[in-house]
PyMOL Python script that loads the backbone (N, CA, C, O; Angstrom):
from pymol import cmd

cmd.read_pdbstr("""\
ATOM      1  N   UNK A   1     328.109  43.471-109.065  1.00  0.00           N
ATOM      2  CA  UNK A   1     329.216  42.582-108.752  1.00  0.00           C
ATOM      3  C   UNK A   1     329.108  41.252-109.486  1.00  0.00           C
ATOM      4  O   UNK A   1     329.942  40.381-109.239  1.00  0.00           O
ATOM      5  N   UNK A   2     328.229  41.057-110.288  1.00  0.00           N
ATOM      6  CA  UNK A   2     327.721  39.781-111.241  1.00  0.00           C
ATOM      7  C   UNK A   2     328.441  39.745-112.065  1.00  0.00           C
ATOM      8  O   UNK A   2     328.033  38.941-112.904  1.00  0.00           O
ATOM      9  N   UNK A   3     329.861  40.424-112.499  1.00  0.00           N
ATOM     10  CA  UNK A   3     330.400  41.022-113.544  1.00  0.00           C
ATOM     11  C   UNK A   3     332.114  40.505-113.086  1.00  0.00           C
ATOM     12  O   UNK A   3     332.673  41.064-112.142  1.00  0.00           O
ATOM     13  N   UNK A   4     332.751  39.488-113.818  1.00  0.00           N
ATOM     14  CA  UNK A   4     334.154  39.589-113.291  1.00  0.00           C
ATOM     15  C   UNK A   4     335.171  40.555-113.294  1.00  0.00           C
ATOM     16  O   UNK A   4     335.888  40.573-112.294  1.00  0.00           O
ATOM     17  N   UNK A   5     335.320  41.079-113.874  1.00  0.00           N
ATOM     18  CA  UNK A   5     336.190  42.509-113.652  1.00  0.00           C
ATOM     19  C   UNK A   5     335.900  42.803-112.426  1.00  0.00           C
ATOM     20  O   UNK A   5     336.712  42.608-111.522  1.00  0.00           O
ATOM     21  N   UNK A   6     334.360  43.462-112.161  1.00  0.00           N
ATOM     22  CA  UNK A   6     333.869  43.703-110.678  1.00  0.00           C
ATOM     23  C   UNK A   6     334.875  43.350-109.506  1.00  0.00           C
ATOM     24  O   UNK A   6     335.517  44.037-108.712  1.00  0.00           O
ATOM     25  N   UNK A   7     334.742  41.983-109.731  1.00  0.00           N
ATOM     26  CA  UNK A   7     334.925  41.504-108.292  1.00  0.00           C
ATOM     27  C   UNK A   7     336.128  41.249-108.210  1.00  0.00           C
ATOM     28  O   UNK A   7     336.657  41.004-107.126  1.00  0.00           O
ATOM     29  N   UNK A   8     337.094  41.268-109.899  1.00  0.00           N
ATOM     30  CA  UNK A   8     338.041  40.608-109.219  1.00  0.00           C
ATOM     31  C   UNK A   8     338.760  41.855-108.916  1.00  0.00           C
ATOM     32  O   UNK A   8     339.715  41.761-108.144  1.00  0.00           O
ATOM     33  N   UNK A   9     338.464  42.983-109.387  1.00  0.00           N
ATOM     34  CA  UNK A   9     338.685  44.430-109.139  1.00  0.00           C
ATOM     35  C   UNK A   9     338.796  44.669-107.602  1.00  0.00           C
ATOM     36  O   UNK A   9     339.747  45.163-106.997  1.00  0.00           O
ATOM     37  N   UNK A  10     337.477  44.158-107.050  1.00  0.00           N
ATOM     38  CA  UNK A  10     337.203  44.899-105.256  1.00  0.00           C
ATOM     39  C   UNK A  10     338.162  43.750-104.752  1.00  0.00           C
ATOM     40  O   UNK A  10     338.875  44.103-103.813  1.00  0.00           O
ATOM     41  N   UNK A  11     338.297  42.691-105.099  1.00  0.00           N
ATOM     42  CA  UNK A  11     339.347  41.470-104.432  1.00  0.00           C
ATOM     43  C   UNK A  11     340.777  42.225-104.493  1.00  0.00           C
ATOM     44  O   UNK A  11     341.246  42.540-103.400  1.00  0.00           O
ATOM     45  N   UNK A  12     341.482  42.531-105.592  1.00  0.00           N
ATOM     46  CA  UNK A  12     342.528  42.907-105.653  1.00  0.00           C
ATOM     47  C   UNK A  12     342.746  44.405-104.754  1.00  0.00           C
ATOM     48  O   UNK A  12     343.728  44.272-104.023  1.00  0.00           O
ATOM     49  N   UNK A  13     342.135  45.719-104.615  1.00  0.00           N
ATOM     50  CA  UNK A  13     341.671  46.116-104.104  1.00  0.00           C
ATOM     51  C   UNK A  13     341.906  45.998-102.374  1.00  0.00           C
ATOM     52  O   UNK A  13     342.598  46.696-101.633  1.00  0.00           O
ATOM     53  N   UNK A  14     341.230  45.085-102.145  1.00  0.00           N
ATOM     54  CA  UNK A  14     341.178  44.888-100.916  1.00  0.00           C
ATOM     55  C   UNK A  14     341.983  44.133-100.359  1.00  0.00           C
ATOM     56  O   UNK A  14     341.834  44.032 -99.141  1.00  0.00           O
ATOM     57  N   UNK A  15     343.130  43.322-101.013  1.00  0.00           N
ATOM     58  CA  UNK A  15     344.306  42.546-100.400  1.00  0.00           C
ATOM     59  C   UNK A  15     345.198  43.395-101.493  1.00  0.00           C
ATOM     60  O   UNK A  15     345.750  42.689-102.336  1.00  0.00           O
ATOM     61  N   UNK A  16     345.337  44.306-101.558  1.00  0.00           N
ATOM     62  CA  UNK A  16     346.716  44.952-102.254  1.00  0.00           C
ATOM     63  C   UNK A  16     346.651  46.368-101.453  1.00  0.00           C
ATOM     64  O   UNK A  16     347.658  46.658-100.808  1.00  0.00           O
ATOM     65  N   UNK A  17     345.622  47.218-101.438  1.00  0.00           N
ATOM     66  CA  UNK A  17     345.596  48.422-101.269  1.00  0.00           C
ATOM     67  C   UNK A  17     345.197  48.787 -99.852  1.00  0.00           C
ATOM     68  O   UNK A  17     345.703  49.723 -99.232  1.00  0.00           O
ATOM     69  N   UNK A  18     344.379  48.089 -99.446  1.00  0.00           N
ATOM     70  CA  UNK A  18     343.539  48.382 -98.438  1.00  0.00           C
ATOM     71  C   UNK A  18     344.508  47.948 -96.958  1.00  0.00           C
ATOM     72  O   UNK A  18     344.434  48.692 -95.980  1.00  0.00           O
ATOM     73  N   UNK A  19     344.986  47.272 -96.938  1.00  0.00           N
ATOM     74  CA  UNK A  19     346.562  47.409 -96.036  1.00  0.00           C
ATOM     75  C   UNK A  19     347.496  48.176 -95.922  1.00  0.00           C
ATOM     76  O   UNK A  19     348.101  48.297 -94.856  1.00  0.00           O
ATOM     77  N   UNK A  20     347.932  49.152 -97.502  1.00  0.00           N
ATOM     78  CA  UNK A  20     348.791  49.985 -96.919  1.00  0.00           C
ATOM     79  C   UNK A  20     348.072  51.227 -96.686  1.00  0.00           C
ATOM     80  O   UNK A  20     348.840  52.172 -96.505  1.00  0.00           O
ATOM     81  N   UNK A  21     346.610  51.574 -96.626  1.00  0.00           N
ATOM     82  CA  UNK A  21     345.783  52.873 -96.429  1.00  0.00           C
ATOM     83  C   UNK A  21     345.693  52.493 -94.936  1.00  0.00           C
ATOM     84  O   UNK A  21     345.831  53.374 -94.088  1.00  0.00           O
ATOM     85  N   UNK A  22     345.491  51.352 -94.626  1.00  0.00           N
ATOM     86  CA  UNK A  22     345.138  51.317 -93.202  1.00  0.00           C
ATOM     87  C   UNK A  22     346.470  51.615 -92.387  1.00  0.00           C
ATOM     88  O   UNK A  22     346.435  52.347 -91.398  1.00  0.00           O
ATOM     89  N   UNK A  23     347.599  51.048 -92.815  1.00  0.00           N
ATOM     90  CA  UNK A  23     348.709  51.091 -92.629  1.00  0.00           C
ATOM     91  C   UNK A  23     349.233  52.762 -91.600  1.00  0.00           C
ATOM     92  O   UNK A  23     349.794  53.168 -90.582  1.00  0.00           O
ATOM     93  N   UNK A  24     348.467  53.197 -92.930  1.00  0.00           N
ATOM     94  CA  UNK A  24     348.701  55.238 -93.030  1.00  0.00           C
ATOM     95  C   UNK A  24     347.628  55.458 -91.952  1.00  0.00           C
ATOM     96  O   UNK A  24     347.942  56.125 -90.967  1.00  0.00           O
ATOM     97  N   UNK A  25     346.645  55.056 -92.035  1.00  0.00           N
ATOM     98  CA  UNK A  25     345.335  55.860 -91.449  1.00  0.00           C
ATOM     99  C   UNK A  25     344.522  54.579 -90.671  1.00  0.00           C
ATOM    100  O   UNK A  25     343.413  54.147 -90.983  1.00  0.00           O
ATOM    101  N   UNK A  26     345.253  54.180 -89.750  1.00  0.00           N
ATOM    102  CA  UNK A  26     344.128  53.158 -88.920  1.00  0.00           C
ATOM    103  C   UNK A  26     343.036  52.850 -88.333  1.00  0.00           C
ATOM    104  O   UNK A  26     342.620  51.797 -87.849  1.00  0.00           O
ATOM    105  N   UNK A  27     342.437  54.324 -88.469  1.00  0.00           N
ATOM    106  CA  UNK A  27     340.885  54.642 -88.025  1.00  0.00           C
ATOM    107  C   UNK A  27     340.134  54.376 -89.460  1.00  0.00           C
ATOM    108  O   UNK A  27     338.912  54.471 -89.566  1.00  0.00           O
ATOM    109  N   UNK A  28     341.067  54.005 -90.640  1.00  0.00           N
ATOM    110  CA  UNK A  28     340.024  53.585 -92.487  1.00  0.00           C
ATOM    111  C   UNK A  28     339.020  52.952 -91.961  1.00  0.00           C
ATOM    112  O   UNK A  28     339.177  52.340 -90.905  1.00  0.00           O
ATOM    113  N   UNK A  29     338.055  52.981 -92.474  1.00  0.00           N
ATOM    114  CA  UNK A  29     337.100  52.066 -92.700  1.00  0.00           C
ATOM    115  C   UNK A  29     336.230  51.844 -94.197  1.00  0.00           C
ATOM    116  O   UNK A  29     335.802  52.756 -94.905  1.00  0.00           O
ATOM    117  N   UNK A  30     336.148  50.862 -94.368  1.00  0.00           N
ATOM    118  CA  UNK A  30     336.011  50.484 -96.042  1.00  0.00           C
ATOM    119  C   UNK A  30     334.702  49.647 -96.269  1.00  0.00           C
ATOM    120  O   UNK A  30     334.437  48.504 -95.897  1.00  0.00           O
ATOM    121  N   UNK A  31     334.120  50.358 -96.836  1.00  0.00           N
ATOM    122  CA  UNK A  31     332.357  49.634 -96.823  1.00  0.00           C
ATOM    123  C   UNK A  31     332.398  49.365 -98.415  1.00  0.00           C
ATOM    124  O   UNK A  31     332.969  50.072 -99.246  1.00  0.00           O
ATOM    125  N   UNK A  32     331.719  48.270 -98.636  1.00  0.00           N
ATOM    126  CA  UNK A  32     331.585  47.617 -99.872  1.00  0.00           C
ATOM    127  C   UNK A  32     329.954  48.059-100.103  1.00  0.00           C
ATOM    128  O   UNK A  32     329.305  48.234 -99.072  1.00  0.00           O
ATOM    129  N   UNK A  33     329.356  48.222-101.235  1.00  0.00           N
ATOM    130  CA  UNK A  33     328.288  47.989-101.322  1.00  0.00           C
ATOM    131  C   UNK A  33     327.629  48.184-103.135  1.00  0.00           C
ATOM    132  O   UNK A  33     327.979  48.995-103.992  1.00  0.00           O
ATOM    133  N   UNK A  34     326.620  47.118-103.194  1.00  0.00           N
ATOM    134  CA  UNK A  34     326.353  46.800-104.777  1.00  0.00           C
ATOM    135  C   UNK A  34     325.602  45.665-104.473  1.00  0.00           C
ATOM    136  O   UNK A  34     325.435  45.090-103.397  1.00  0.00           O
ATOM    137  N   UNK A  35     324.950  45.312-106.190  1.00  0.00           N
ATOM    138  CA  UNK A  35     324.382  44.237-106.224  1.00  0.00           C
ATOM    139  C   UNK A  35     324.905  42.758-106.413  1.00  0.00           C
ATOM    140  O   UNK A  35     325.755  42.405-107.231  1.00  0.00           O
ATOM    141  N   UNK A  36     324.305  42.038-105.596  1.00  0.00           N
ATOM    142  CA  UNK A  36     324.774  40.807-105.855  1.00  0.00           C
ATOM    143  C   UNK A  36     326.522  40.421-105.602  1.00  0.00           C
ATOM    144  O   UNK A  36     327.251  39.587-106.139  1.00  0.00           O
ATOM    145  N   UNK A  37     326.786  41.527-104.453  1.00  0.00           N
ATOM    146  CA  UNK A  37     327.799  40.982-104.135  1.00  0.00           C
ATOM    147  C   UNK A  37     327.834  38.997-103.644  1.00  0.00           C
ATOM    148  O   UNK A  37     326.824  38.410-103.255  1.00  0.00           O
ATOM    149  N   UNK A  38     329.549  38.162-103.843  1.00  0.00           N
ATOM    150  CA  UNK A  38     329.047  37.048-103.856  1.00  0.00           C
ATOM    151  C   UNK A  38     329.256  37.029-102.245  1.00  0.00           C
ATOM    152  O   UNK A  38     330.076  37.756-101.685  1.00  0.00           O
ATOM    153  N   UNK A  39     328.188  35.859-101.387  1.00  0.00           N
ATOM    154  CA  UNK A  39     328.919  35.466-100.249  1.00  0.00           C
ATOM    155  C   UNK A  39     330.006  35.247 -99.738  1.00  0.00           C
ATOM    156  O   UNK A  39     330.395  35.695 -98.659  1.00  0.00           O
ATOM    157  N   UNK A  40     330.489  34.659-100.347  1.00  0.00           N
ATOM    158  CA  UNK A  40     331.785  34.558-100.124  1.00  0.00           C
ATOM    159  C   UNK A  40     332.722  35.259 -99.886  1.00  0.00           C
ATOM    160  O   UNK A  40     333.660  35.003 -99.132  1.00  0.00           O
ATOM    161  N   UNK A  41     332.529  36.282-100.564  1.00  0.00           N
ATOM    162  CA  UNK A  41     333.708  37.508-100.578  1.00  0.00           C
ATOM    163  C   UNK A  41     334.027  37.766 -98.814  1.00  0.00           C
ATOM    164  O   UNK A  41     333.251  38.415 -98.113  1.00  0.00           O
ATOM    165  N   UNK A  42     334.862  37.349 -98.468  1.00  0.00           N
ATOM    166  CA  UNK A  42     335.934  38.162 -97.528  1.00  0.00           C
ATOM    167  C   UNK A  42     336.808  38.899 -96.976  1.00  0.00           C
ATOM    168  O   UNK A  42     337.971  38.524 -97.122  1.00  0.00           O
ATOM    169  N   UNK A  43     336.564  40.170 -96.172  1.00  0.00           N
ATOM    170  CA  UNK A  43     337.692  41.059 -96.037  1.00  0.00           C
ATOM    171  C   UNK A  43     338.726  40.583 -95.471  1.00  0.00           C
ATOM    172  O   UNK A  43     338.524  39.698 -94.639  1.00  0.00           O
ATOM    173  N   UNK A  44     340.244  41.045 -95.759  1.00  0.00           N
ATOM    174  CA  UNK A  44     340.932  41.090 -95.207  1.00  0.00           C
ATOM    175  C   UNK A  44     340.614  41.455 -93.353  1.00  0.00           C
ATOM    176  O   UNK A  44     340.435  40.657 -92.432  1.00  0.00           O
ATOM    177  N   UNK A  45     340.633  42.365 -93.349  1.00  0.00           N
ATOM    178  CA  UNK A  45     340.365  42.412 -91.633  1.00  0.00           C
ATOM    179  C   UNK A  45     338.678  42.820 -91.586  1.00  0.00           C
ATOM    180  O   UNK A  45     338.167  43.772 -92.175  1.00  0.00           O
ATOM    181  N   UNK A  46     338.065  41.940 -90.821  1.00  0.00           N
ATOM    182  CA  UNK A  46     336.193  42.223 -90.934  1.00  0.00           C
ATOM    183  C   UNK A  46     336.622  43.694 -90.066  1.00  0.00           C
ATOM    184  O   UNK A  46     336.813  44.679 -90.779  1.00  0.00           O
ATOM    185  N   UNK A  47     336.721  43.804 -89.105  1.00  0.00           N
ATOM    186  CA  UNK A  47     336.784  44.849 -87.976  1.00  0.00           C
ATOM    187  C   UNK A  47     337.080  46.566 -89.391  1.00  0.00           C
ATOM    188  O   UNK A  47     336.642  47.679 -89.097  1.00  0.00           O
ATOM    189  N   UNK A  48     337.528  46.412 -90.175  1.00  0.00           N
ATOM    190  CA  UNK A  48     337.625  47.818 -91.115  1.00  0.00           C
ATOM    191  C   UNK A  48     337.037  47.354 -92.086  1.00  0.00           C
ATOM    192  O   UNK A  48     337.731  47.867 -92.964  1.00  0.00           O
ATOM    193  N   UNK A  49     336.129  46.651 -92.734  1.00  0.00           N
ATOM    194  CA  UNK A  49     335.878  46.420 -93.779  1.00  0.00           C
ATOM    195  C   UNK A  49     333.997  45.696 -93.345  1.00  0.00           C
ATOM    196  O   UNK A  49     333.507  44.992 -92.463  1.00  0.00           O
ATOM    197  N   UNK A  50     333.575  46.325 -94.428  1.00  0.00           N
ATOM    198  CA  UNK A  50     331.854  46.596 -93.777  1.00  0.00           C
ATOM    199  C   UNK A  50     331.108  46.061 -95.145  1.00  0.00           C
ATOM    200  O   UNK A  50     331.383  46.811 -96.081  1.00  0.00           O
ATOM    201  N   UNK A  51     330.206  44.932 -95.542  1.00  0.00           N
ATOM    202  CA  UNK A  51     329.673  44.552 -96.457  1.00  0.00           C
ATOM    203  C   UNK A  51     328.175  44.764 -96.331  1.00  0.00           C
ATOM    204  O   UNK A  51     327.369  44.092 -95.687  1.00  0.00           O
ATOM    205  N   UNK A  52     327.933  46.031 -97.216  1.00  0.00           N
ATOM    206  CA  UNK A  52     326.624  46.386 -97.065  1.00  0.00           C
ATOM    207  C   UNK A  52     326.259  45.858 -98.736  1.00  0.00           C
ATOM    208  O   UNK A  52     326.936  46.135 -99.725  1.00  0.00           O
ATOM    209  N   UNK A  53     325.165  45.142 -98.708  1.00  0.00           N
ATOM    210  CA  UNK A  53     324.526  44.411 -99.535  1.00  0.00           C
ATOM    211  C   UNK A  53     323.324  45.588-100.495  1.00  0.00           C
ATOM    212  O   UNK A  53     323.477  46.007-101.642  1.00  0.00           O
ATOM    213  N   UNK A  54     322.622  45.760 -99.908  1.00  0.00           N
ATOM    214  CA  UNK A  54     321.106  46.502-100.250  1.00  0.00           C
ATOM    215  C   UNK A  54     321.590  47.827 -99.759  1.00  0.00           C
ATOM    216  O   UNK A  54     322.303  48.230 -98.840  1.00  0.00           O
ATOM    217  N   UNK A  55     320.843  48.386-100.844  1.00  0.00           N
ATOM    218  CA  UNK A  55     320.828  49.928-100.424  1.00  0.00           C
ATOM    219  C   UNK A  55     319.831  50.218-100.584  1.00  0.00           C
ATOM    220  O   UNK A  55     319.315  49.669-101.557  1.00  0.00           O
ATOM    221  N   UNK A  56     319.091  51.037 -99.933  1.00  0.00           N
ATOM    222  CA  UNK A  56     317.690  51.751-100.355  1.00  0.00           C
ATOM    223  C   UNK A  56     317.924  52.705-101.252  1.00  0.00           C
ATOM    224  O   UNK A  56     317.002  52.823-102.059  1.00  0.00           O
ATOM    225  N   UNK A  57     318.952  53.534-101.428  1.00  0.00           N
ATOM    226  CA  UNK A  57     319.014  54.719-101.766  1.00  0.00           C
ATOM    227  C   UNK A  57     320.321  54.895-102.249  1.00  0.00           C
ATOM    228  O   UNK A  57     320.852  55.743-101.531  1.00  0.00           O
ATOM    229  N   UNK A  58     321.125  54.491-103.148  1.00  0.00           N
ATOM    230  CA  UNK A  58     322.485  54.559-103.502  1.00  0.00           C
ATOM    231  C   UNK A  58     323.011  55.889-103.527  1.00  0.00           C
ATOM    232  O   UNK A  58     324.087  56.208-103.022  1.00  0.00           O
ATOM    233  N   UNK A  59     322.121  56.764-104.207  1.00  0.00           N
ATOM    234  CA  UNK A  59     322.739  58.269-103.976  1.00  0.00           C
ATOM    235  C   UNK A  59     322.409  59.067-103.121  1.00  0.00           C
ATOM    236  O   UNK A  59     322.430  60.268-103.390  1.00  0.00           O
ATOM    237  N   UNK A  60     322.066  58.671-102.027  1.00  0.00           N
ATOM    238  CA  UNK A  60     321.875  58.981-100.618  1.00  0.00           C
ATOM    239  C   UNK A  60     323.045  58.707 -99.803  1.00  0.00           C
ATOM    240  O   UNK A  60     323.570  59.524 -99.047  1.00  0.00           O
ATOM    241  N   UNK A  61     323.596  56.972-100.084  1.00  0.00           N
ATOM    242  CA  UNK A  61     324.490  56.296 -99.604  1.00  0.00           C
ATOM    243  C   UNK A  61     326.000  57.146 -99.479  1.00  0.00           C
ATOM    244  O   UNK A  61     326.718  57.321 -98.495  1.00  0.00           O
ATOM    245  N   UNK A  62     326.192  57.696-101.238  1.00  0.00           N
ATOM    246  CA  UNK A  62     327.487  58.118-101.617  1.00  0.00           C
ATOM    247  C   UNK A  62     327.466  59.272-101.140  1.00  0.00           C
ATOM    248  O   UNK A  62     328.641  59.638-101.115  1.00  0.00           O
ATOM    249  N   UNK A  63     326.566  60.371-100.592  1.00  0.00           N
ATOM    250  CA  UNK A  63     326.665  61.652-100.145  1.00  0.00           C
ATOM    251  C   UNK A  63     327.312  62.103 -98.892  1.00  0.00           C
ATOM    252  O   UNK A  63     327.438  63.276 -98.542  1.00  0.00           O
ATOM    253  N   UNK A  64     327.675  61.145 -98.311  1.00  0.00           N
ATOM    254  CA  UNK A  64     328.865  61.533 -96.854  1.00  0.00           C
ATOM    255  C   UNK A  64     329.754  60.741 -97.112  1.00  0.00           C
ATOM    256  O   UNK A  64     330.372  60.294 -96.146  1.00  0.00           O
ATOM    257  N   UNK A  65     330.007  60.439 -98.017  1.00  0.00           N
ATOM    258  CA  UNK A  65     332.000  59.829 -97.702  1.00  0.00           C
ATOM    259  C   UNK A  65     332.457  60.350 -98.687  1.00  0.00           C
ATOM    260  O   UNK A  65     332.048  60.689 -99.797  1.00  0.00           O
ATOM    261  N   UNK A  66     333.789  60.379 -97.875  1.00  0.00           N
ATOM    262  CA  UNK A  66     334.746  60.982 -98.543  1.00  0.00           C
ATOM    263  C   UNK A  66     334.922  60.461-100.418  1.00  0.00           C
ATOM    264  O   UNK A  66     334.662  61.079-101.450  1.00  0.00           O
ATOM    265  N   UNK A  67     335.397  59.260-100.207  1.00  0.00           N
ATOM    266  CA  UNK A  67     336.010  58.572-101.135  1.00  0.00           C
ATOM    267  C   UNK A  67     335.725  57.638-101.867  1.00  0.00           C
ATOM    268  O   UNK A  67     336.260  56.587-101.513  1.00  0.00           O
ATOM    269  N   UNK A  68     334.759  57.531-103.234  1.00  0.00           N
ATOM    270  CA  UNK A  68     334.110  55.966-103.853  1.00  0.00           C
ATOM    271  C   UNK A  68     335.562  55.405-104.493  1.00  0.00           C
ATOM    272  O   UNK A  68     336.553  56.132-104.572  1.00  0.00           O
ATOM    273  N   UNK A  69     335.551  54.627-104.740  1.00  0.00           N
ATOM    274  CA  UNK A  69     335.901  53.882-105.947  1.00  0.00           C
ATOM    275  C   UNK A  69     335.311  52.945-106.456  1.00  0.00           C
ATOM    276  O   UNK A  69     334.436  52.427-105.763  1.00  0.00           O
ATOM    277  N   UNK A  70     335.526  52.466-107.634  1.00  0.00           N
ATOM    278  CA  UNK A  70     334.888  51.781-108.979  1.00  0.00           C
ATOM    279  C   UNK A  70     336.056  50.995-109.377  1.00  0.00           C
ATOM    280  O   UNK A  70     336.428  51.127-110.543  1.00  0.00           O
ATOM    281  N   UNK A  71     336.840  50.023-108.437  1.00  0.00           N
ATOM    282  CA  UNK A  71     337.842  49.072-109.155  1.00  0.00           C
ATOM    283  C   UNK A  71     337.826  47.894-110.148  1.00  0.00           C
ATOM    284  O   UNK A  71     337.487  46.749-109.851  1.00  0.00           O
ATOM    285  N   UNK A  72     338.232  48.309-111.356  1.00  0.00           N
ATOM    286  CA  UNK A  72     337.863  47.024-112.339  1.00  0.00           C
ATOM    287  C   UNK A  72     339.004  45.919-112.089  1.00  0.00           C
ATOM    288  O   UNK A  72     339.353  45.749-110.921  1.00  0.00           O
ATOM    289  N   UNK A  73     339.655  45.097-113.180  1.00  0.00           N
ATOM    290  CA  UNK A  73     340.497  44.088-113.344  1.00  0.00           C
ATOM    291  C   UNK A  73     340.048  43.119-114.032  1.00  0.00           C
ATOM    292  O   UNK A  73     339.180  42.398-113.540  1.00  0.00           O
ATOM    293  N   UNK A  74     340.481  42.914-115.169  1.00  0.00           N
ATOM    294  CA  UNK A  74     340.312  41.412-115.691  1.00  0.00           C
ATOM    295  C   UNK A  74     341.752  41.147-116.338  1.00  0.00           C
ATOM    296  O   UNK A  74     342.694  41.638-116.961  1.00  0.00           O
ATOM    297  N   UNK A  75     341.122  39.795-115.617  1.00  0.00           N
ATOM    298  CA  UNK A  75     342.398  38.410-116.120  1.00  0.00           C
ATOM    299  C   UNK A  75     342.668  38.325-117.616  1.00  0.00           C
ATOM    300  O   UNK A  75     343.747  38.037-118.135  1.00  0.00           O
ATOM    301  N   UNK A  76     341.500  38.626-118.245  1.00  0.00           N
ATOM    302  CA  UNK A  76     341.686  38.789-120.085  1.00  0.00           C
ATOM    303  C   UNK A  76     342.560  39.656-120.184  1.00  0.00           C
ATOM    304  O   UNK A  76     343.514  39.352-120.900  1.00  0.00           O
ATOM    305  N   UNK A  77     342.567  40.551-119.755  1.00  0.00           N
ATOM    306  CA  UNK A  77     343.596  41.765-120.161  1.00  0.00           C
ATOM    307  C   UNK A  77     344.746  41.592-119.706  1.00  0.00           C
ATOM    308  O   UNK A  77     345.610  41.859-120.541  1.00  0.00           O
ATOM    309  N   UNK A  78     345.204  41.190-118.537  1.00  0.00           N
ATOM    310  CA  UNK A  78     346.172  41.253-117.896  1.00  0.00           C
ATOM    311  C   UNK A  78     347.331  39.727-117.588  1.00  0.00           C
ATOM    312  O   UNK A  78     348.524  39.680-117.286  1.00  0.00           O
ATOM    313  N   UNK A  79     346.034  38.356-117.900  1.00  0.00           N
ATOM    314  CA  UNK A  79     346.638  37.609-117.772  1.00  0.00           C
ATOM    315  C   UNK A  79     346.647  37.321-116.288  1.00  0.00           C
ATOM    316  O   UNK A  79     346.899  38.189-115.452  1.00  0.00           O
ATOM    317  N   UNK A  80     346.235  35.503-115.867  1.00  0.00           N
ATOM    318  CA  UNK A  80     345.926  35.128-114.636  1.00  0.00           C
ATOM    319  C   UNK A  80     347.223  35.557-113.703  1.00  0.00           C
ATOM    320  O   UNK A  80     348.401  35.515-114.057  1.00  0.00           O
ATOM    321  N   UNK A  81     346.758  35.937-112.547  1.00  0.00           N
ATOM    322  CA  UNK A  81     348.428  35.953-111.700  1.00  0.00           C
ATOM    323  C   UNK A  81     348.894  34.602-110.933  1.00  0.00           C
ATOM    324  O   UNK A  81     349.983  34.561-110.360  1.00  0.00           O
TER     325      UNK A  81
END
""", "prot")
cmd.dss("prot")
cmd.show_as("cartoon", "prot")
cmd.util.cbc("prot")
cmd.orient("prot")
């Protein structure tokens, strides 16, 4: 997450998308996890949205859920909004 695309990827992400999934499916729950996520980062609603920092075991981690994603975004490409 040391990486801007990264973050501004899981930011956009999580105030664009992650409202209308919950929208559909209100039992979602959405766990973040990587290095060096920043403090700061805030979910939209904490109660569905889970900031796991450390992993012992990343491909341990990804083996029961359903669904990863890998959201990029940069402002270079796209231009600030």
């Amino acid at each position: 997450m040391d990486w801007a695309p990264n973050e501004q990827g899981l930011k956009w992400f999580v105030q664009e998308v992650v409202p209308y999934v919950i929208k559909e499916n209100p039992e979602f729950v959405f766990r973040m996890a990587g290095k060096k996520i920043p403090i700061g980062f805030i979910c939209i609603r904490t109660e569905i949205c889970l900031l796991i920092v450390k992993l012992p075991d990343a491909l341990k981690y990804h083996e029961d859920k359903a669904i990863m994603i890998v959201p990029l975004l940069s402002e270079a490409a796209y231009g600030p909004k």
